[in-house]
C-alpha positions as protocol buffer text, in pm:
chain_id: "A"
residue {
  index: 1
  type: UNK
  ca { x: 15324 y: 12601 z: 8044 }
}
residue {
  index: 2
  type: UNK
  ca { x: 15651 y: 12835 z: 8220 }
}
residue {
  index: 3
  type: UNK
  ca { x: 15621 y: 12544 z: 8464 }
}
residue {
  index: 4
  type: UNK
  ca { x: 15696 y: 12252 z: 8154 }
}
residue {
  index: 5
  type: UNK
  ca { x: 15955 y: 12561 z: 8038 }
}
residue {
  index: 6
  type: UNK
  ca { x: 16154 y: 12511 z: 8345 }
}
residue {
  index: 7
  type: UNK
  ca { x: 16154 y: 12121 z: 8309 }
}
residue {
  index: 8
  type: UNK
  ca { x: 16225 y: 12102 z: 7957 }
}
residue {
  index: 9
  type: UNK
  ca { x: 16327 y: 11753 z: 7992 }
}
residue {
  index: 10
  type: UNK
  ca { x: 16010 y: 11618 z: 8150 }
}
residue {
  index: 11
  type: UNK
  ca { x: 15785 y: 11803 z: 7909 }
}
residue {
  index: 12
  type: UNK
  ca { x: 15948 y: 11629 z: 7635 }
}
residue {
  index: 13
  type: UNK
  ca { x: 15920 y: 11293 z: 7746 }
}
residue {
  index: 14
  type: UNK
  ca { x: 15512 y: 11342 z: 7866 }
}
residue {
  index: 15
  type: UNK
  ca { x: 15459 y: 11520 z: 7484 }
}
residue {
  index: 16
  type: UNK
  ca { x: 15597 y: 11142 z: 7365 }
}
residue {
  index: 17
  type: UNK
  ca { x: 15373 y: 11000 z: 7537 }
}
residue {
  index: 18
  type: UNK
  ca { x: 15111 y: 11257 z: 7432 }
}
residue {
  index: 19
  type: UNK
  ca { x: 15058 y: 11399 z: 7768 }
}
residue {
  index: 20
  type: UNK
  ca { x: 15135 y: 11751 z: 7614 }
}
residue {
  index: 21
  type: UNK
  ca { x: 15120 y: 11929 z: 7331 }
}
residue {
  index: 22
  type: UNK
  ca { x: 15510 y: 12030 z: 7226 }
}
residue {
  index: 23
  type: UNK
  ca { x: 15413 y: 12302 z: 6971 }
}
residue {
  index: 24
  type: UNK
  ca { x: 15181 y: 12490 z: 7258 }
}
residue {
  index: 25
  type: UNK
  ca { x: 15491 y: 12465 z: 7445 }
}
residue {
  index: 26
  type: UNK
  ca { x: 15736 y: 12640 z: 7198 }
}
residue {
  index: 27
  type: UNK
  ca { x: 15431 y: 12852 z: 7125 }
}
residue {
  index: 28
  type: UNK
  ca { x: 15406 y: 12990 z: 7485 }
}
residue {
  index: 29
  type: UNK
  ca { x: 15762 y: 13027 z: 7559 }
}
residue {
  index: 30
  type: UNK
  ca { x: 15753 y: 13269 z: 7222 }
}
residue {
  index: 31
  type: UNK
  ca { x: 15512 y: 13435 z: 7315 }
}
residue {
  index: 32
  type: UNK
  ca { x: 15632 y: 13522 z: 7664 }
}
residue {
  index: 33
  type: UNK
  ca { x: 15979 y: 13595 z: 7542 }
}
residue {
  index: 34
  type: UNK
  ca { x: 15861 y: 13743 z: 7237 }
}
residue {
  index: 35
  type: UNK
  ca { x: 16138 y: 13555 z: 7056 }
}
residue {
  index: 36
  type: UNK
  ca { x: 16154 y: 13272 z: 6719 }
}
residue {
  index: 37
  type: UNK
  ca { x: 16165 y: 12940 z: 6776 }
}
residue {
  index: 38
  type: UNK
  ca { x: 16516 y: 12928 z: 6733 }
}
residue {
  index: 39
  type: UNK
  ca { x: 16574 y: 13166 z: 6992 }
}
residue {
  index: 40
  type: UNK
  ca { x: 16380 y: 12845 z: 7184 }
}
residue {
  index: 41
  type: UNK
  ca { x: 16580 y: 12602 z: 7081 }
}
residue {
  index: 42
  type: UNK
  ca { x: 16907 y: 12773 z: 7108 }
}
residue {
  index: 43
  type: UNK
  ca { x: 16756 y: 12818 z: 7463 }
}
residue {
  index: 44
  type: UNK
  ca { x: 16655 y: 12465 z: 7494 }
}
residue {
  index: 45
  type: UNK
  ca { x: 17020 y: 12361 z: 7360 }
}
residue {
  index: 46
  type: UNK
  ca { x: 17225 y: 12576 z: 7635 }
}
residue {
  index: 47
  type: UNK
  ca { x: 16979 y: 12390 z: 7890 }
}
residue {
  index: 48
  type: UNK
  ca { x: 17029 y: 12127 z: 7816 }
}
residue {
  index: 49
  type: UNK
  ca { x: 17397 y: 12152 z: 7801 }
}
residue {
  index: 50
  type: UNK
  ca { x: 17406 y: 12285 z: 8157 }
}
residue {
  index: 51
  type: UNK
  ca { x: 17206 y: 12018 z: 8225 }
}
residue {
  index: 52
  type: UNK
  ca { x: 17447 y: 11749 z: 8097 }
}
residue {
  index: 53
  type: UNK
  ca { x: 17747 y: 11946 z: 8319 }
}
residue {
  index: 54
  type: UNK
  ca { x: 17555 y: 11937 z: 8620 }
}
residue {
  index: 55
  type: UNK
  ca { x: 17469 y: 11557 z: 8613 }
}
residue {
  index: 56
  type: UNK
  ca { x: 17835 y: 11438 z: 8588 }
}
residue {
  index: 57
  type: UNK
  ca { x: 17848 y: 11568 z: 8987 }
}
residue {
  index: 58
  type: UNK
  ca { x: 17724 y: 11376 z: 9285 }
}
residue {
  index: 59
  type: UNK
  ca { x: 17515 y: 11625 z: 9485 }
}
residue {
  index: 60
  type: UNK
  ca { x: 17406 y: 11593 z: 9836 }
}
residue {
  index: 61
  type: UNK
  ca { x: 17088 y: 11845 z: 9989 }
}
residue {
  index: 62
  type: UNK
  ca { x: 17159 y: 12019 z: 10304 }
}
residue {
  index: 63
  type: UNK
  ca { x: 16799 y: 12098 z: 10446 }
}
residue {
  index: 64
  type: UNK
  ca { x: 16954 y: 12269 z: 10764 }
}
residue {
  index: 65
  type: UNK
  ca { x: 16754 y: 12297 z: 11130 }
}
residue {
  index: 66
  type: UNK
  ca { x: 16461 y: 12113 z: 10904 }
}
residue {
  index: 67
  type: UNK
  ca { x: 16678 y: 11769 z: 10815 }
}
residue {
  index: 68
  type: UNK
  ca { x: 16507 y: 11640 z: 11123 }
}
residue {
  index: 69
  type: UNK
  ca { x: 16205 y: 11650 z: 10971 }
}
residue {
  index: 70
  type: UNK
  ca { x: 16275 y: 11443 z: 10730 }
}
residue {
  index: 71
  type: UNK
  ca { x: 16174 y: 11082 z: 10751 }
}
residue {
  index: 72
  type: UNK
  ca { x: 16499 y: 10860 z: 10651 }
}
């Protein structure tokens, strides 16, 4: 479940297509934070958010000495 916390975005769209169970989600992330569900979904809100900031940038990986072990 932390792992689905940290990709919010891909845990929603495999609970739609039933792959996961939403409410266990917001349930653990409680839990663990020992917060309300709207501390979750103001959390979930600022993600996304950041999220939507990030995306308007191009962004290129620099893998360093190990680019050249990467196939092309």
């Amino acid at each position: 479940m932390c792992h689905h916390v940290k990709h919010i975005g891909l845990a929603g769209i495999l609970a739609d297509k039933g792959e996961l169970d939403y409410d266990e989600l917001i349930e653990h992330f409680c839990g663990v934070n020992n917060c309300t569900k709207r501390d979750f979904e103001e959390t979930r809100a600022k993600a996304f958010e950041v999220w939507e900031n990030r995306s308007q940038y191009e962004w290129k990986q620099d893998f360093g000495k190990y680019g050249d072990f990467i196939k092309k």
